[in-house]
N, C-alpha and C positions, 0 to 999 in steps of 0.2 A: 626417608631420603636415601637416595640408591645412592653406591660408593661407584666412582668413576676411577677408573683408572687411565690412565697417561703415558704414552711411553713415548719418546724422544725416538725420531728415526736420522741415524749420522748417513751422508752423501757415500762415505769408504765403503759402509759397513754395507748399503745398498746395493753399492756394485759386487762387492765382492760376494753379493750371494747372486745376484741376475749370473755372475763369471759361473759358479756352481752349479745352477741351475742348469745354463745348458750345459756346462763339459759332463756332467750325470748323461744327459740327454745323446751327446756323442758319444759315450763309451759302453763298448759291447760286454766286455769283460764284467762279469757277472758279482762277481769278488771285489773289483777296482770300483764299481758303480755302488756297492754296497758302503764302501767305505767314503765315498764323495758324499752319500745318504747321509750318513752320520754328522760325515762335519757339516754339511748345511743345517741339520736342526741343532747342531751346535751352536751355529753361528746365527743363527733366529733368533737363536733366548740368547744371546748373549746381551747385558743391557747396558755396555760403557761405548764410547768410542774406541773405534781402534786407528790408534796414530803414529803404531811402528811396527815394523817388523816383528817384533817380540809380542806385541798384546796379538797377534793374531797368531802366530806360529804358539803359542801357549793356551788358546783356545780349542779347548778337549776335542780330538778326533780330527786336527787338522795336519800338527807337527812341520816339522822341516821343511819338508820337499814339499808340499799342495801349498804354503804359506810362501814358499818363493816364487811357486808361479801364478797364483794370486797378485802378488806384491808386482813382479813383471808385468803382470796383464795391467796394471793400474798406472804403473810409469808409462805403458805406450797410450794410453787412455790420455792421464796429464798432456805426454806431448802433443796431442792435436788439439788441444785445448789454450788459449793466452793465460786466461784465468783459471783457477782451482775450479772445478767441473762443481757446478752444483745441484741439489737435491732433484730439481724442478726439470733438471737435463738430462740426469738419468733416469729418472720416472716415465720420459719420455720415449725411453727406447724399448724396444717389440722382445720379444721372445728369440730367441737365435742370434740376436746383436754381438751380445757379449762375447760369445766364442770367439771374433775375428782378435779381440785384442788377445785373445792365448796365443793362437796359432801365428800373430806376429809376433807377442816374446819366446813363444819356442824355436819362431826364424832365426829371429837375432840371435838366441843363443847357442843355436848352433853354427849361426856364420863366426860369431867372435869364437867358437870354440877350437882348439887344437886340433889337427888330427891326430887319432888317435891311434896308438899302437895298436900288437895284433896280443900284449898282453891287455889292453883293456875292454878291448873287443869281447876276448872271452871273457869277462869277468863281468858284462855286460849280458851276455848269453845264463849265467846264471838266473839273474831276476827273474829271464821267459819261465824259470823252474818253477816258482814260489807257486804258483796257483794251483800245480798238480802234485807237490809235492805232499799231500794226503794221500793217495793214490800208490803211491810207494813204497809207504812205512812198515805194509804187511806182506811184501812182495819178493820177491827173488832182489836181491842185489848182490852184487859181484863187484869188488873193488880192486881195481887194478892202477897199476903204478901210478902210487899215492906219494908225492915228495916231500920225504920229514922233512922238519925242521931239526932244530940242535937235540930240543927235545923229544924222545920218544912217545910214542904213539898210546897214549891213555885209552883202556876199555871202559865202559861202564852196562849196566844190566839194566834197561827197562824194561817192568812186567806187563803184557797186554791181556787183555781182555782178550779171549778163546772163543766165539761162538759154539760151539760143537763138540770139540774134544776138548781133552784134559791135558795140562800144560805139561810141557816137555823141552828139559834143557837143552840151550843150544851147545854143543862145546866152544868153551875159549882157549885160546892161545894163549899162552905166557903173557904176563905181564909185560910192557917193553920189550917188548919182541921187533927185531930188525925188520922182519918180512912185514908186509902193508897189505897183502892177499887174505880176504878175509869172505868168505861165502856162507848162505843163510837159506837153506835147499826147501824150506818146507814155507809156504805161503803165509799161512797160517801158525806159528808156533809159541809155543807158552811162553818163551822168551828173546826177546831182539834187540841183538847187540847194535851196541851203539858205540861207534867210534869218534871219542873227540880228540879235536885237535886246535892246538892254539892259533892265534892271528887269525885269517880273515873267517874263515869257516866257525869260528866260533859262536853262536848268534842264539838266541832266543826263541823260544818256543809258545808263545800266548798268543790266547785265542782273542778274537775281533781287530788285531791290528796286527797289517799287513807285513811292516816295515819290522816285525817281530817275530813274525811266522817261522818254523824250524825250516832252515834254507835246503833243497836237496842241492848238495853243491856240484859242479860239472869239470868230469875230469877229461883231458883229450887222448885218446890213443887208437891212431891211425883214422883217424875221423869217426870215430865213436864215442858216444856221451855215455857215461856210468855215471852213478849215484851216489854220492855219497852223504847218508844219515849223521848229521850234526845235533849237536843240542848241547848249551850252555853247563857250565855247571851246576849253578842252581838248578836247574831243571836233571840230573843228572840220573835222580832212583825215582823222579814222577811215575804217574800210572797213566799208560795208554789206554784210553776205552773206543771200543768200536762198534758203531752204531747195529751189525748184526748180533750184536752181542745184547740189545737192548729187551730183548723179552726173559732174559735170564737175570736182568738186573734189577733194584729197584731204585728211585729217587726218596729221599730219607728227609725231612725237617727237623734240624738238629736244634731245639730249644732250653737256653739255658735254664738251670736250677734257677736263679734267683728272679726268672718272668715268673714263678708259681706264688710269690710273696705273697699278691694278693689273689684267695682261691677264688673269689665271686668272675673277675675279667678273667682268670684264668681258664676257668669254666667255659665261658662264653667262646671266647677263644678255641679251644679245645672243639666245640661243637659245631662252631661253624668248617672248621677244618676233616671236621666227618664227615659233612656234609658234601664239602667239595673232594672227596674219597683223598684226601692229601693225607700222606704217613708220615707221622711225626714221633719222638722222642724227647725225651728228658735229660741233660748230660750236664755235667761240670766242663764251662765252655774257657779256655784260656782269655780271651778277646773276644769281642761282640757280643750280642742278645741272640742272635737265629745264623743258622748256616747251613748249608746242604750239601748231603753227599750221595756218593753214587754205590750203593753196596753192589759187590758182582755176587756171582754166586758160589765164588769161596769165600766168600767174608771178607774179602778185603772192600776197604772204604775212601773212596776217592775226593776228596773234596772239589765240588764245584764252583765256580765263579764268580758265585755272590757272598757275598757276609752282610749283614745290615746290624747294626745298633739305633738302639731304641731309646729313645729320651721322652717323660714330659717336660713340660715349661717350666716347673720347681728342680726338677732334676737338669736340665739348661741350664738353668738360672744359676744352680749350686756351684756346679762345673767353669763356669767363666768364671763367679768371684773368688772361688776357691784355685786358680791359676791349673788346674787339671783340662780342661779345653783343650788346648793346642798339644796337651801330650798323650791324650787319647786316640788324638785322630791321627797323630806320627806313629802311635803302637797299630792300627790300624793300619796303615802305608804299608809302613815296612812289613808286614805279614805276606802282601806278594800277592795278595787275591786281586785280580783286575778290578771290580763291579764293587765296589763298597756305597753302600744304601743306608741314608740317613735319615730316620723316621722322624719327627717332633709330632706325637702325639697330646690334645688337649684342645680347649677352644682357639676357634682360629681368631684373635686377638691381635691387635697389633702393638708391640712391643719392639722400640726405634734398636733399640740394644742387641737384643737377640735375631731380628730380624737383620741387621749389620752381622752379626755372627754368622746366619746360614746362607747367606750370600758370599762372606767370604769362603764359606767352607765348598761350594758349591765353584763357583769361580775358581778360585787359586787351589784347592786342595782337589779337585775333581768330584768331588763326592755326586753320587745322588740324591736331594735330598726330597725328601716327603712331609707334607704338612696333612697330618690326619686327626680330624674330630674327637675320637672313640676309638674304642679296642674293636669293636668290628668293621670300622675302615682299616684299623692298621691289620686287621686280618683278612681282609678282602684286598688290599695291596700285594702281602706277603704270598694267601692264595696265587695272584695273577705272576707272581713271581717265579712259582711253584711248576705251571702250567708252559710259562715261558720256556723253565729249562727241562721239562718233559719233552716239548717239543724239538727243542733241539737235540735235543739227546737221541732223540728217533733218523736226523738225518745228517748230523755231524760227528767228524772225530773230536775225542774230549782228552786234555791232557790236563794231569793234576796230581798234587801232593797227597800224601794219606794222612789221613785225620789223626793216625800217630804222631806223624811227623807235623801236621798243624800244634798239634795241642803242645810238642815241645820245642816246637823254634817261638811260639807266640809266649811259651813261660820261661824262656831263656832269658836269663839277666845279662843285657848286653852292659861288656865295657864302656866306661864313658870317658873319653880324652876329658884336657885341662880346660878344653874349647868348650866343649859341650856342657859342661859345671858351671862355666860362667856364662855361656847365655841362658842358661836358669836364673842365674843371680839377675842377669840384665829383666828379664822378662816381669820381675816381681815389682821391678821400678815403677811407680807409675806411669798411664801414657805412653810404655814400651810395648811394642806387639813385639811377636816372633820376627817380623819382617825387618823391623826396627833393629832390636838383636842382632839379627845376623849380618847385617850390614856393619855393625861395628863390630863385631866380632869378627869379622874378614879381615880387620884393619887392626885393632889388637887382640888378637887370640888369648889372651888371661887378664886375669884382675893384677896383675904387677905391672901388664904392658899400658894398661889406661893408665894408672897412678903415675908410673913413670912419667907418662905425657901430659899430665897435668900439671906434675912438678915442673915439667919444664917452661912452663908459659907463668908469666906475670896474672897476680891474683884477679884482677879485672879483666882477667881478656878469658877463664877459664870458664864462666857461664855460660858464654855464645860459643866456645871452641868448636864443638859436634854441630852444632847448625850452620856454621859456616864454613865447614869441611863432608858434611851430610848433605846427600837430597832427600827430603820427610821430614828430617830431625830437626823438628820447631824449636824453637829458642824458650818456650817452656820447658819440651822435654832437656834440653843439655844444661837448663838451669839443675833440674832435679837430679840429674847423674852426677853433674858436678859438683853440687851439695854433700854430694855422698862420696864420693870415690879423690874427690881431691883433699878431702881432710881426715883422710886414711893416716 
């Protein structure tokens, strides 16, 4: 007997991909169409309802801005409607429909908007930058009256990738140096200065989202635009790679020591990897199972975009009862790699528990995750993965940390406040998720400030307290906290 699968289709969630489908379809912008791409097969597999603001603006690849004007197009949508618009009502609308409810909330909100000064104008003029702001990075810029702030004007050095010749320093100026004149004469040079500066120019540099992208920001003098190269702190000693630079480079699969445990899959692995001509290595990996880098051809090693860890179903399994779960995949996050790829290799079985687990890991944590049979699916995965960032590598600029600096920010013991020690304690509760935790740990941040709050209520009323001051928190779970923490 064939297994049927079922999936629930929500009236919101309908529209707000028809709204998607065409604004893709209006927009020229090759970058901007790229990234509407993405949220709509995000918002395909997405399998809950969405019934605010927040469940759809938290739905990967959509964020802030495409989720308000979503959310708008669906208020003007309601209004011509008595009743809540139903399934059978918008099933029935054509191809090209959708677009008119945008283009009336982008009316309205620019009839209700202010006029606007002539500082927000240019600050508006920047954004037109963002899409050619590749185009730049390795180019003449010339910066001219740039107005500090209180603080002085911070340098920092990113190394780039050379096609041709051999890298050559740029000269710097004093550190906090008064003068803001700073020039970069050779197109191509072994090193380009980067000037940051705090407040709005400060901004981000990651690849596939837009609202991220290293801003070239836009300065006025006498109606002329100059350039000016930002990039975050974090992002501050990255390595620039440039795609002419790509026949001098290689693409690397970095695989940990402890994938060779077992030598038989190990083997197998290995070979089929020869096969699809992919270069791999052996390393002591700080975090993850596999991850790739970009060697140039002075040995430096760039790390790319993806990381993946590897689990089977016994190793799942272990990790949830054993409370390492949700802190594996936080050491994961905060490592800064965009693309993190979640394998569960083993038979594909259905398990209520662990299948709750990669759903939420998938949903709320972003991951990618992968359900594969055998070690030669999870190597036919990692392959195509392999291939993916070959190809890009051929026709984009890449920005990234070196595999020095991965391997000691991921072995780095970070401090831990008095907050974070006791939502460990909370997590070990029963029937406590991480989600759970943090909502009451927002409310009392230590193990004294719950005791305290306990003490202060009559013995009878301390069981239900958190469920009737919690949204989640079932009145089993605040029996069990309560069991515990008020006869402290």
């Amino acid at each position: 007997m064939n297994r049927v699968k079922i999936r629930r289709i929500f009236p919101r969630n309908r529209f707000y991909i028809g709204v998607l489908l065409d604004w893709k379809e209006s927009v020229d912008d090759r970058n901007f169409r790229s990234v509407l791409c993405r949220a709509l097969i995000s918002l395909k597999a997405y399998p809950l309802e969405i019934a605010t603001f927040t469940d759809l603006k938290n739905i990967r690849g959509i964020g802030d801005q495409i989720a308000r004007k979503l959310e708008e197009s669906w208020d003007v949508f309601c209004s011509q409607n008595l009743t809540t618009p139903s399934l059978k009502q918008i099933n029935q609308m054509k191809k090209g429909e959708f677009l008119q409810f945008l283009n009336r909330s982008s009316f309205l909100e620019k009839k209700s908007r202010p006029p606007q000064t002539m500082e927000a104008l240019s600050a508006d003029s920047v954004g037109l930058l963002k899409s050619k702001n590749v185009e730049h990075l390795l180019q003449r810029v010339d910066i001219t009256n740039v107005k500090q702030n209180g603080n002085h004007i911070r340098k920092r050095i990113m190394r780039t990738v050379q096609p041709l010749q051999s890298s050559k320093k740029v000269a710097l100026e004093n550190e906090g140096t008064s003068s803001s004149s700073v020039t970069i004469n050779e197109s191509y040079c072994g090193e380009v200065q980067v000037i940051r500066r705090p407040g709005a120019l400060n901004v981000k540099m990651v690849d596939y989202v837009t609202d991220d992208v290293a801003l070239i920001g836009s300065v006025a003098d006498d109606d002329k635009m100059e350039h000016v190269c930002t990039v975050s702190q974090e992002y501050a000693d990255s390595i620039i790679y440039h795609p002419s630079a790509f026949s001098n480079a290689q693409i690397i699969l970095i695989i940990d020591n402890r994938e060779s445990a077992n030598t038989r899959k190990f083997q197998q692995m290995c070979s089929l990897f020869q096969k699809k001509g992919i270069f791999y290595e052996m390393r002591s990996l700080s975090i993850g199972d596999y991850l790739w880098v970009m060697r140039m051809c002075d040995g430096t090693e760039m790390v790319l975009d993806t990381i993946v860890e590897r689990k089977t179903l016994d190793d799942l399994w272990s990790s949830i009862v054993q409370k390492r779960y949700e802190e594996q995949k936080q050491r994961l996050i905060s490592i800064g790699i965009p693309n993190i790829v979640y394998i569960l290799e083993g038979p594909l079985i259905s398990v209520p528990s662990l299948e709750q687990a990669l759903v939420t890991t998938h949903i709320e944590n972003r991951f990618l995750v992968y359900r594969t049979s055998s070690v030669e699916h999870t190597s036919l995965v990692l392959s195509k993965i392999a291939k993916r960032l070959t190809r890009k590598a051929t026709s984009h600029e890449l920005t990234g940390m070196s595999f020095e600096k991965f391997q000691k920010t991921s072995k780095k013991t970070q401090r831990r406040s008095v907050k974070d020690v006791f939502l460990r304690q909370l997590v070990v509760c029963p029937q406590i998720s991480i989600q759970k935790a943090a909502h009451i740990v927002d409310r009392f941040p230590s193990f004294a400030a719950l005791t305290v709050f306990y003490s202060s209520l009559p013995k009878n009323q301390r069981a239900t307290a958190l469920s009737e001051n919690f949204l989640g928190i079932t009145k089993s779970v605040s029996a069990h906290i309560a069991k515990f923490y008020s006869e402290v």
